[in-house]
Each structure stands twice: as structure tokens, then as C-alpha cells.
C-alpha positions as CSV (number, residue, x, y, z in Angstrom):
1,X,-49.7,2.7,27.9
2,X,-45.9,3.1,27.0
3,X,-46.2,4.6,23.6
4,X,-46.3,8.3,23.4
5,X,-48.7,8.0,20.8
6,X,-51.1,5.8,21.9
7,X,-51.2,8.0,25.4
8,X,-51.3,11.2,23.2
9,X,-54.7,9.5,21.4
10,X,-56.3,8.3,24.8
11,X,-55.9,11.6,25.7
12,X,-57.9,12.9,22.5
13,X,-60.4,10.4,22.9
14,X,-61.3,10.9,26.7
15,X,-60.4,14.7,27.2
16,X,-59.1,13.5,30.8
17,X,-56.6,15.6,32.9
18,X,-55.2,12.0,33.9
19,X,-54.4,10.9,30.4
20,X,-52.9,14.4,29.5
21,X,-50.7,13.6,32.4
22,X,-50.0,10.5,31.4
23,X,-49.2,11.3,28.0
24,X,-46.5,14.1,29.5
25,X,-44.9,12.1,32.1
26,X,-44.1,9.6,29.3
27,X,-43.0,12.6,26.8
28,X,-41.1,13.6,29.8
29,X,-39.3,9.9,30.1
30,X,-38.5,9.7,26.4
31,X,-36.9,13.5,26.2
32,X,-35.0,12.6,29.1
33,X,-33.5,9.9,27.6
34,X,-32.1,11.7,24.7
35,X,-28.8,11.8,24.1
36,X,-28.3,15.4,23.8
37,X,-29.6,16.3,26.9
38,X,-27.8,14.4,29.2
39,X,-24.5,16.3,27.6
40,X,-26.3,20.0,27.7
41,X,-24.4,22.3,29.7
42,X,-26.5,24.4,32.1
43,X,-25.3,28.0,32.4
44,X,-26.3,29.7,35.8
45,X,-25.5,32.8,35.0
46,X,-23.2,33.4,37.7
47,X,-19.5,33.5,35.5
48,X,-18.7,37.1,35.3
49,X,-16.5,36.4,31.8
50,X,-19.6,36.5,30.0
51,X,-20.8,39.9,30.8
52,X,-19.5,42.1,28.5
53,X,-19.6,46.0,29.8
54,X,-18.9,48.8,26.8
């Protein structure tokens, strides 16, 4: 299965840890492929300028 929807709807039908992981691992595949988070910027928290002391 390669629709997200059709895995999603196996997984309905059965009730089967295996198809819920199916259905995540391709929700997984199709998120990763989004434009937007290939360009997100990951802040580690570790840039001092951003702590603001008052």
C-alpha cells in the first residue's frame, strides 16, 4: 500500500499494530517530503542572544 489513505483504512478494518505502523511510516515519508520542512531551522537552544535577563 502507498496511499496514505488506503493504509489509514486497512488499518480501520483490521485493528492491526502492523497496519497502524504501516500507515505511520508512510505518513512519515509523505511529511518528510514537504517542502517546508526540509527548510525549517532547528533551534538547539544553545545561542545565548536569545535569553533575555530583566
Amino acid at each position: 500500500m502507498t496511499d496514505e489513505k488506503e493504509a489509514w483504512n486497512a488499518f480501520l478494518k483490521s485493528g492491526s499494530v502492523l497496519d497502524y505502523l504501516e500507515y505511520k511510516a508512510i505518513q512519515q515519508k509523505n511529511a518528510d517530503s514537504l517542502p517546508e520542512a526540509k527548510n525549517e531551522v532547528q533551534n538547539q537552544g544553545t545561542d545565548t542572544q536569545t535569553t533575555e535577563y530583566r
